[in-house]
Gaussian input, Z-matrix of N, CA and C with variables (Angstrom, degrees):
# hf/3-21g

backbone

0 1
 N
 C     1     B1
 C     2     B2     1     A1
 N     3     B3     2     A2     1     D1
 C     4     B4     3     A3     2     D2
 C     5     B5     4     A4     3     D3
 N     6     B6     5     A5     4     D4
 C     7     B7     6     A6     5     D5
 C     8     B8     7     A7     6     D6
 N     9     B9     8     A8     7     D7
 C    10    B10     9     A9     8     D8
 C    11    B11    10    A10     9     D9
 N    12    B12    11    A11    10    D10
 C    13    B13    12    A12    11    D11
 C    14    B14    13    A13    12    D12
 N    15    B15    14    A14    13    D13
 C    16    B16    15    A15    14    D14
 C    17    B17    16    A16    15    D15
 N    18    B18    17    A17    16    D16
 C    19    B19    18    A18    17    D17
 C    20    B20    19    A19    18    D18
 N    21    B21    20    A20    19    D19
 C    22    B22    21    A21    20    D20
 C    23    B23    22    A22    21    D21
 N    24    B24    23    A23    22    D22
 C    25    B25    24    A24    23    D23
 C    26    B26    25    A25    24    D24
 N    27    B27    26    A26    25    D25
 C    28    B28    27    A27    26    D26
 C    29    B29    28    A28    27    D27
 N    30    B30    29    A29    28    D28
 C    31    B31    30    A30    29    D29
 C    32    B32    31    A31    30    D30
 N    33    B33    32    A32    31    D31
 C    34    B34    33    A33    32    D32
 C    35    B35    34    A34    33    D33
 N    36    B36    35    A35    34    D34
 C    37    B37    36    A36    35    D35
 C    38    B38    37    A37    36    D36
 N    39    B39    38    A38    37    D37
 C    40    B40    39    A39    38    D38
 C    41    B41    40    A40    39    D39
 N    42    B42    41    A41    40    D40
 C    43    B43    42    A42    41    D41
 C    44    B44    43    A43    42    D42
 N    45    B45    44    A44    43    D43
 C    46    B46    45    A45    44    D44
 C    47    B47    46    A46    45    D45
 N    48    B48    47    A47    46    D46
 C    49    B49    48    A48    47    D47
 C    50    B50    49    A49    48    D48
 N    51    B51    50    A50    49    D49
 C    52    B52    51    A51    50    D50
 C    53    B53    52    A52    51    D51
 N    54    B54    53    A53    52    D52
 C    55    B55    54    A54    53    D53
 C    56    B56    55    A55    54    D54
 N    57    B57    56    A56    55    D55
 C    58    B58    57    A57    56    D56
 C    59    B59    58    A58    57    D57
 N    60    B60    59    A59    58    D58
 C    61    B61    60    A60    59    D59
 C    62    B62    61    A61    60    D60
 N    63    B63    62    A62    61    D61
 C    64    B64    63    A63    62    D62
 C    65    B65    64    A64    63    D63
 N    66    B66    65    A65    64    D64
 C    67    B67    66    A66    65    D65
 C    68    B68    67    A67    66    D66
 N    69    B69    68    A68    67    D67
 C    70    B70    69    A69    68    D68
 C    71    B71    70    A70    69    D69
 N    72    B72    71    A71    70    D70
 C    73    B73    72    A72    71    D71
 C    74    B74    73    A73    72    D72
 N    75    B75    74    A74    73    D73
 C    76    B76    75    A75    74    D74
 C    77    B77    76    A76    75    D75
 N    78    B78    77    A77    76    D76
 C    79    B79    78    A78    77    D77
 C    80    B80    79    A79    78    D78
 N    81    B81    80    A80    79    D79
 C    82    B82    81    A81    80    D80
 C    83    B83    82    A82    81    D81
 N    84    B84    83    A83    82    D82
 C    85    B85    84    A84    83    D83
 C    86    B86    85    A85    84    D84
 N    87    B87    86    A86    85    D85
 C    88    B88    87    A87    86    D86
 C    89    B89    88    A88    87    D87
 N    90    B90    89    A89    88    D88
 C    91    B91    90    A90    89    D89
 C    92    B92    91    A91    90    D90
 N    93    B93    92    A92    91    D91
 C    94    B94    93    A93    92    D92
 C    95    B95    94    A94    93    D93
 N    96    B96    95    A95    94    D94
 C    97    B97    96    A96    95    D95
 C    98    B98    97    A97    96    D96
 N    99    B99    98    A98    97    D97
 C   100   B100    99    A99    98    D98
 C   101   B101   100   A100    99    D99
 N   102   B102   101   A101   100   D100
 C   103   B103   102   A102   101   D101
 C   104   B104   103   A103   102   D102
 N   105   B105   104   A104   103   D103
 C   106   B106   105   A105   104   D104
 C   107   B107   106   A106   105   D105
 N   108   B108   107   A107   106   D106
 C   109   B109   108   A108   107   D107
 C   110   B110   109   A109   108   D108
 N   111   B111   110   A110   109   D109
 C   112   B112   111   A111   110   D110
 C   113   B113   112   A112   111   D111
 N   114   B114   113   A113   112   D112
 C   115   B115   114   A114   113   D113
 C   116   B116   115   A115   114   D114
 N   117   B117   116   A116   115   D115
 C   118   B118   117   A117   116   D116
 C   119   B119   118   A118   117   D117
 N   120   B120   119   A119   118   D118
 C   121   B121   120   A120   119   D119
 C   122   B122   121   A121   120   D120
 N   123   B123   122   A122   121   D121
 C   124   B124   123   A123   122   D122
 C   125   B125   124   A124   123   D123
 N   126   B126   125   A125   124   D124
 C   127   B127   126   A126   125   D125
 C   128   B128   127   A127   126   D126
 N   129   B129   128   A128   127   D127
 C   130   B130   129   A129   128   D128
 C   131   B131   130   A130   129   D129
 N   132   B132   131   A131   130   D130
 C   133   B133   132   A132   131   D131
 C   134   B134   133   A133   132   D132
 N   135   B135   134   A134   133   D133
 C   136   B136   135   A135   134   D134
 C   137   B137   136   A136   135   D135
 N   138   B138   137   A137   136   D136
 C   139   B139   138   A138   137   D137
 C   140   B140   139   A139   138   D138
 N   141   B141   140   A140   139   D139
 C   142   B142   141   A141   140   D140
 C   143   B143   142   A142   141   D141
 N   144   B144   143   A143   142   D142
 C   145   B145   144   A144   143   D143
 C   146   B146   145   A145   144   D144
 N   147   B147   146   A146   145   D145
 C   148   B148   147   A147   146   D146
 C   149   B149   148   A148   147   D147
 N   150   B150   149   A149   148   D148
 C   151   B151   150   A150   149   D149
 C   152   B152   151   A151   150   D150
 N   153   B153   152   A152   151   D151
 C   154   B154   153   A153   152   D152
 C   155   B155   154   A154   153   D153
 N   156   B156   155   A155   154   D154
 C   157   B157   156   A156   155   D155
 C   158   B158   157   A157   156   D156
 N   159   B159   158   A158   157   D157
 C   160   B160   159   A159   158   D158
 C   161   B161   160   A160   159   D159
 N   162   B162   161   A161   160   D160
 C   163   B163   162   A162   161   D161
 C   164   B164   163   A163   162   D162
 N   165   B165   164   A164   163   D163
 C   166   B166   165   A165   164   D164
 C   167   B167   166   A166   165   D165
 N   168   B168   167   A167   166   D166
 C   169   B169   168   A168   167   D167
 C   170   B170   169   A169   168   D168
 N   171   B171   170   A170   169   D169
 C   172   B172   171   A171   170   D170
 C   173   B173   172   A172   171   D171
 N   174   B174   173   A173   172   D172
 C   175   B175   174   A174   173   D173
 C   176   B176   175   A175   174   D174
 N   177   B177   176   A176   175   D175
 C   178   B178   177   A177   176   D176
 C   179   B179   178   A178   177   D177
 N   180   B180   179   A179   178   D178
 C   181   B181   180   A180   179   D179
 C   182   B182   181   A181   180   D180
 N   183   B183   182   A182   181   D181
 C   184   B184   183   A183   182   D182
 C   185   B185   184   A184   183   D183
 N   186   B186   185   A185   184   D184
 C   187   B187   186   A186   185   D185
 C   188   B188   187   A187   186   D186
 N   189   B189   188   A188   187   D187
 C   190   B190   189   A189   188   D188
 C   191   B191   190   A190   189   D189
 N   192   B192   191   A191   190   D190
 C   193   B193   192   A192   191   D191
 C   194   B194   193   A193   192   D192
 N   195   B195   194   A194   193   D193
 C   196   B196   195   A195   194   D194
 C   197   B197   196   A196   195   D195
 N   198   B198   197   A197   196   D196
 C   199   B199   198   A198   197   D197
 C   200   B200   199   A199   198   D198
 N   201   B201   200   A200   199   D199
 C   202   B202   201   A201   200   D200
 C   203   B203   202   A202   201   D201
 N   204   B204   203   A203   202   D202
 C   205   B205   204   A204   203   D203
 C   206   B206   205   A205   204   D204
 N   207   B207   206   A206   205   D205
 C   208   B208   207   A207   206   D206
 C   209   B209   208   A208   207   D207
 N   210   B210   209   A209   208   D208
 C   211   B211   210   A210   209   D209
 C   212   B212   211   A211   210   D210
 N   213   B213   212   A212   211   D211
 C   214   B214   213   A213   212   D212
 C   215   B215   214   A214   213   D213
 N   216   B216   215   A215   214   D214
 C   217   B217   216   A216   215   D215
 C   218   B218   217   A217   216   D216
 N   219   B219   218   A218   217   D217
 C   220   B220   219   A219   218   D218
 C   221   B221   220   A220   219   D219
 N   222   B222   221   A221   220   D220
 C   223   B223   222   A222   221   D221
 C   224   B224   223   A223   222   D222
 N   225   B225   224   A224   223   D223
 C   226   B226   225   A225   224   D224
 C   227   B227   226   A226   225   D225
 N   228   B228   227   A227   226   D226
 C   229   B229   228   A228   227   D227
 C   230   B230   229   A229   228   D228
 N   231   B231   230   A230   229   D229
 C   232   B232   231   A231   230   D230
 C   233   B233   232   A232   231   D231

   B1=1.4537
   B2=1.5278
   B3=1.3168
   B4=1.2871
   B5=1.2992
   B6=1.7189
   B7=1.5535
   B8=1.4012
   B9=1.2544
   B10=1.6578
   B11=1.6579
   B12=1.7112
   B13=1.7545
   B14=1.5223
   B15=1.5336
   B16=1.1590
   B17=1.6970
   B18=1.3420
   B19=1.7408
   B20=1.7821
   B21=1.3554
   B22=1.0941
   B23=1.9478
   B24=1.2787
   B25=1.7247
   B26=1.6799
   B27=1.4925
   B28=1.7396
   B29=0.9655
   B30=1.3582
   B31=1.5237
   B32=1.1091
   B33=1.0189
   B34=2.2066
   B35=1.1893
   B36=1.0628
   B37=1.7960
   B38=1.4003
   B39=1.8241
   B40=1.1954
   B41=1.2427
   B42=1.7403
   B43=1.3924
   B44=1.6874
   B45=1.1036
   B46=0.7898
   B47=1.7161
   B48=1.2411
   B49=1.4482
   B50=1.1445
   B51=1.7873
   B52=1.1236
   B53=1.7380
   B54=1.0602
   B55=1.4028
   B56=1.7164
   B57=1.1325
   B58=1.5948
   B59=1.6802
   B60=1.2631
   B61=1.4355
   B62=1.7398
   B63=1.5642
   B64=1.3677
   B65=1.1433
   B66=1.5204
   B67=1.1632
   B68=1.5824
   B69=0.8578
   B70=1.4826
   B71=1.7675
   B72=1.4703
   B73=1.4202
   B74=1.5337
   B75=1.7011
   B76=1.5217
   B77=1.7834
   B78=1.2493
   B79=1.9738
   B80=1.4139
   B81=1.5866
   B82=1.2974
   B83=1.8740
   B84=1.4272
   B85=1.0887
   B86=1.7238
   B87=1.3536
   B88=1.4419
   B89=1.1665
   B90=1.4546
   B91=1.2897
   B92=1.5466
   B93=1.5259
   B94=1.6860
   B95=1.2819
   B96=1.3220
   B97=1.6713
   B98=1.2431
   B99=1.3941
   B100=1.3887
   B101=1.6285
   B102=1.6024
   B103=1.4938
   B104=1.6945
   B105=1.1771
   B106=1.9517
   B107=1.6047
   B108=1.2950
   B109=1.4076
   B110=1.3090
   B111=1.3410
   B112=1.4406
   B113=1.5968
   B114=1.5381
   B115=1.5161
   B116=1.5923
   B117=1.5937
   B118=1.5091
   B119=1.7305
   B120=1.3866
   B121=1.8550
   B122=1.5892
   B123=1.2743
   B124=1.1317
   B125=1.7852
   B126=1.7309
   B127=1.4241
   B128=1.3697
   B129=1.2799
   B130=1.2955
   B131=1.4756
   B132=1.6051
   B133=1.7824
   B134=1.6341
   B135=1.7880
   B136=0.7332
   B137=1.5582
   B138=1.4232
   B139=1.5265
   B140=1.5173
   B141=1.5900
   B142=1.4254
   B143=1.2857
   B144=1.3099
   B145=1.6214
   B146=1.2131
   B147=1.3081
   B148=0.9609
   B149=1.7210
   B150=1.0704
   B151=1.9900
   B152=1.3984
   B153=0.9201
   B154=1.9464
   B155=1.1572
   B156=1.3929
   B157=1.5004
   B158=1.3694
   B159=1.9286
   B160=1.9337
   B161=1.4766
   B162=1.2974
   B163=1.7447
   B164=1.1908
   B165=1.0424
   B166=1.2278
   B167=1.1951
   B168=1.8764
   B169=1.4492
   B170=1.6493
   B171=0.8197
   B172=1.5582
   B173=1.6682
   B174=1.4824
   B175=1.4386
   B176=0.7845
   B177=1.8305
   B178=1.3157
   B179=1.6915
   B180=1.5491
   B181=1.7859
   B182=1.7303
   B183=1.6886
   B184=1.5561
   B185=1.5850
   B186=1.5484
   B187=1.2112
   B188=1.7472
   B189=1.3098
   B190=1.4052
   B191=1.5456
   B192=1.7195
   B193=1.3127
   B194=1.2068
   B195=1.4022
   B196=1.3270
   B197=1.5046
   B198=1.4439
   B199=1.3193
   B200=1.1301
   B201=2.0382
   B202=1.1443
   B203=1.9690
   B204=1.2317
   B205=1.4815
   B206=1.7814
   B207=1.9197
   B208=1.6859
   B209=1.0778
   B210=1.8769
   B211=1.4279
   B212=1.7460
   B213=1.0834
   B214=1.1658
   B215=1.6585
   B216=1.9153
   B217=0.8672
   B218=1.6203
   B219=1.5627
   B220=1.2003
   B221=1.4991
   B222=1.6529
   B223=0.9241
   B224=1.6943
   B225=1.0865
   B226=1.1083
   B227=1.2985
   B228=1.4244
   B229=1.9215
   B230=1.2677
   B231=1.5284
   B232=1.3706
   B233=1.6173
   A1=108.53
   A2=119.92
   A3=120.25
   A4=101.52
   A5=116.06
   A6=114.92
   A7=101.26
   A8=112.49
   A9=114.80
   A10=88.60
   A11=84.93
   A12=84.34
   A13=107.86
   A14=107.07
   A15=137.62
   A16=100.68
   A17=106.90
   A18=121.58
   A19=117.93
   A20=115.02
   A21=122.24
   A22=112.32
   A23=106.51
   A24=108.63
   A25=102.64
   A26=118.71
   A27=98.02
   A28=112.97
   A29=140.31
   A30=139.13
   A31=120.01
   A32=109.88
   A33=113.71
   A34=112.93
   A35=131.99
   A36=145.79
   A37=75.14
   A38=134.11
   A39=113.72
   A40=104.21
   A41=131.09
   A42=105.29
   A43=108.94
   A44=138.17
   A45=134.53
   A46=108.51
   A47=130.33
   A48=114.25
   A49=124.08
   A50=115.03
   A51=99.11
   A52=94.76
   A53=119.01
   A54=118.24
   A55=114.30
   A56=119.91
   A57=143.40
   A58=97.29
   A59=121.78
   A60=98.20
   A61=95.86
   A62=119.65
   A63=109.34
   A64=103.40
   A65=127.04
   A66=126.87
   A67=115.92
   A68=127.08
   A69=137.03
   A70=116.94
   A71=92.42
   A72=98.14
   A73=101.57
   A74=124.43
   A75=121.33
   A76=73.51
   A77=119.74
   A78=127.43
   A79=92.18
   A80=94.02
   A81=112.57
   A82=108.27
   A83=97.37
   A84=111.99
   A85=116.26
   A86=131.77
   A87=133.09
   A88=100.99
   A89=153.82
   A90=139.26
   A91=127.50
   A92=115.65
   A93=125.05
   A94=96.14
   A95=103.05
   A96=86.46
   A97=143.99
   A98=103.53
   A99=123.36
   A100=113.83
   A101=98.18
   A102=110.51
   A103=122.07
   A104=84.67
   A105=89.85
   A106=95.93
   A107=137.34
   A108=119.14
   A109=97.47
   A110=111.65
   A111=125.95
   A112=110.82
   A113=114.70
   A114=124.51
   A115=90.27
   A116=127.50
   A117=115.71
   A118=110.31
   A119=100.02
   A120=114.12
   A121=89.28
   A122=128.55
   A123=104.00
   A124=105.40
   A125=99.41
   A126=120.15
   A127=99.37
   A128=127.32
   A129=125.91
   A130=143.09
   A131=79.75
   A132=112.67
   A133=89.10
   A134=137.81
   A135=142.38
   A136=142.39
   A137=82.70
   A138=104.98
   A139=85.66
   A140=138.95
   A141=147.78
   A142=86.83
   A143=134.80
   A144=124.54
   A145=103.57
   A146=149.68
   A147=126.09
   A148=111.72
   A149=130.82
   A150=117.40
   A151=88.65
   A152=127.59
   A153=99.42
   A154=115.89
   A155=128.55
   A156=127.87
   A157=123.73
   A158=86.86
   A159=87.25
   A160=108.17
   A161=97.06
   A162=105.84
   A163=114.78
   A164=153.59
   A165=166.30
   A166=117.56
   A167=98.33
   A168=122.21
   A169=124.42
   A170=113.00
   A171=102.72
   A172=97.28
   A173=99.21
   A174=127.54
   A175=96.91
   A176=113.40
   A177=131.76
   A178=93.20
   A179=126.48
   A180=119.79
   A181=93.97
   A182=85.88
   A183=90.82
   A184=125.42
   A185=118.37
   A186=124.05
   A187=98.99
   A188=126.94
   A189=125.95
   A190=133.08
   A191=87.10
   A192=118.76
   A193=125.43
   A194=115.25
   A195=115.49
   A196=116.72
   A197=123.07
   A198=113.79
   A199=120.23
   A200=129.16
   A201=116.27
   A202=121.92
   A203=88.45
   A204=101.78
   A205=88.79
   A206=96.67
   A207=97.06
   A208=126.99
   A209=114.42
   A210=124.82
   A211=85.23
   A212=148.23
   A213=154.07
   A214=105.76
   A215=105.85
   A216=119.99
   A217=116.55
   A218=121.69
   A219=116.82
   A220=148.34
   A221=106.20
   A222=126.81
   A223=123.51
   A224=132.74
   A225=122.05
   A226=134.60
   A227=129.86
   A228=141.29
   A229=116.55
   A230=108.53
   A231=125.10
   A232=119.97
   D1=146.84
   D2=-174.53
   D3=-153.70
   D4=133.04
   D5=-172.74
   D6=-131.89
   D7=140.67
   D8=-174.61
   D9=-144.46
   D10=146.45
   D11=173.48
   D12=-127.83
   D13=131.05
   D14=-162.39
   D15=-81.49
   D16=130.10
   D17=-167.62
   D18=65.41
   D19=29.86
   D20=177.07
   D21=-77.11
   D22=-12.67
   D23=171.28
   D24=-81.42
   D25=-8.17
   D26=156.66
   D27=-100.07
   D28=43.87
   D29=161.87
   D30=-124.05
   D31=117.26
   D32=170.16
   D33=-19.87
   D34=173.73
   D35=-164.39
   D36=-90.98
   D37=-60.78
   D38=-144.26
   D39=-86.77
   D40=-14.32
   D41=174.24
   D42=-91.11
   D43=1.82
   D44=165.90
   D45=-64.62
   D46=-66.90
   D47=159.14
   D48=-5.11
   D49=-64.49
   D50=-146.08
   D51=-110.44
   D52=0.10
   D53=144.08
   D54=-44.80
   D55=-74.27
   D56=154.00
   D57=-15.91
   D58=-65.28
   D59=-151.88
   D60=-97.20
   D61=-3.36
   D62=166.54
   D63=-70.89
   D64=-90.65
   D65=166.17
   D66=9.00
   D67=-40.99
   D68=-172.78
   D69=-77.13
   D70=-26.03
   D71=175.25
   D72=114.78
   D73=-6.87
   D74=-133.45
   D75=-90.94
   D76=146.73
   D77=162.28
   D78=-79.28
   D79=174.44
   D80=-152.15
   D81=-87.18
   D82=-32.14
   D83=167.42
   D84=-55.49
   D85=-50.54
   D86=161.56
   D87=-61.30
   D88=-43.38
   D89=175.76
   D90=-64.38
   D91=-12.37
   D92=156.57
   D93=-63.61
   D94=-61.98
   D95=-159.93
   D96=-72.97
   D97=-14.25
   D98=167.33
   D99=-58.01
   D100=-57.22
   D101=177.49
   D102=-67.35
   D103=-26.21
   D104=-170.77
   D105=83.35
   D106=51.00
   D107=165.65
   D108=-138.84
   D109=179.49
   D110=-177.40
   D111=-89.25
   D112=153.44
   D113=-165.43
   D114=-67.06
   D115=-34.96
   D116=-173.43
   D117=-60.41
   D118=-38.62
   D119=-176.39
   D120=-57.08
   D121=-40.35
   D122=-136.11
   D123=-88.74
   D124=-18.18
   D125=-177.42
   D126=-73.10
   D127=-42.30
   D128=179.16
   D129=-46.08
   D130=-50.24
   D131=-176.14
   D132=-68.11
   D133=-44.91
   D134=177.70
   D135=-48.91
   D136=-43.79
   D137=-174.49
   D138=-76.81
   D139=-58.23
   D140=-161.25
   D141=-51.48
   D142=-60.16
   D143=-154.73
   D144=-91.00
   D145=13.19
   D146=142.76
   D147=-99.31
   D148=16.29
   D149=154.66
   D150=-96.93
   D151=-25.21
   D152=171.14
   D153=-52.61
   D154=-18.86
   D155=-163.76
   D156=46.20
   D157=85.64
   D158=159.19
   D159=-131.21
   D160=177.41
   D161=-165.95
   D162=-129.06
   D163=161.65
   D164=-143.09
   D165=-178.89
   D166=119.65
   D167=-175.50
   D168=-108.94
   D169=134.37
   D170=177.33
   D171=-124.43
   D172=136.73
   D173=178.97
   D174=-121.80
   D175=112.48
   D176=-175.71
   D177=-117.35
   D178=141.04
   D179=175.55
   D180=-95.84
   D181=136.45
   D182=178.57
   D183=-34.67
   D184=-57.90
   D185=-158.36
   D186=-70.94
   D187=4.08
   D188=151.47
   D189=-44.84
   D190=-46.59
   D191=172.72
   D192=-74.80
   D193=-16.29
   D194=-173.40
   D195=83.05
   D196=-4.76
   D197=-157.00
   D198=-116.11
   D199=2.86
   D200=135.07
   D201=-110.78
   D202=-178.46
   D203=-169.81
   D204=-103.25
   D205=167.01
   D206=-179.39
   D207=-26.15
   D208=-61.05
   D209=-151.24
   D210=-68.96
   D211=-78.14
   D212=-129.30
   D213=-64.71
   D214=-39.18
   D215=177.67
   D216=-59.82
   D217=-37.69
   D218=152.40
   D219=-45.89
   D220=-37.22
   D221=164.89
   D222=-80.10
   D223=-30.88
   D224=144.19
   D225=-70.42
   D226=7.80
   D227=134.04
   D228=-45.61
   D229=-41.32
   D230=-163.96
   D231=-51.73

């Protein structure tokens, strides 16, 4: 699995973090502490990076899923 987030060069270093560690699943409470900032910083930086508009993709490879067989699996390399 591989996740990259798409329009992340319009976001600050620091909301990008914490884009990064939401995205991640991490609560807000583990994201103070990691960062050293306050839960308000952290809503902020948050709320800001998302009207920048970014997106987030996850590239999952089929046979992760279980849901093709070889041949198909070739063809979706393609």
């Amino acid at each position: 699995m591989h996740i990259e987030i798409r329009g992340a060069e319009k976001l600050s270093f620091r909301e990008r973090q914490v884009v990064v560690l939401k995205e991640m699943g991490k609560t807000t409470e583990e994201i103070t502490r990691t960062l050293k900032i306050s839960a308000s910083s952290v809503a902020t930086l948050y709320s800001r990076a998302r009207t920048k508009g970014y997106e987030v993709v996850i590239i999952i490879p089929g046979n992760a899923l279980g849901i093709f067989g070889e041949e198909d699996e070739d063809l979706a390399e393609e």
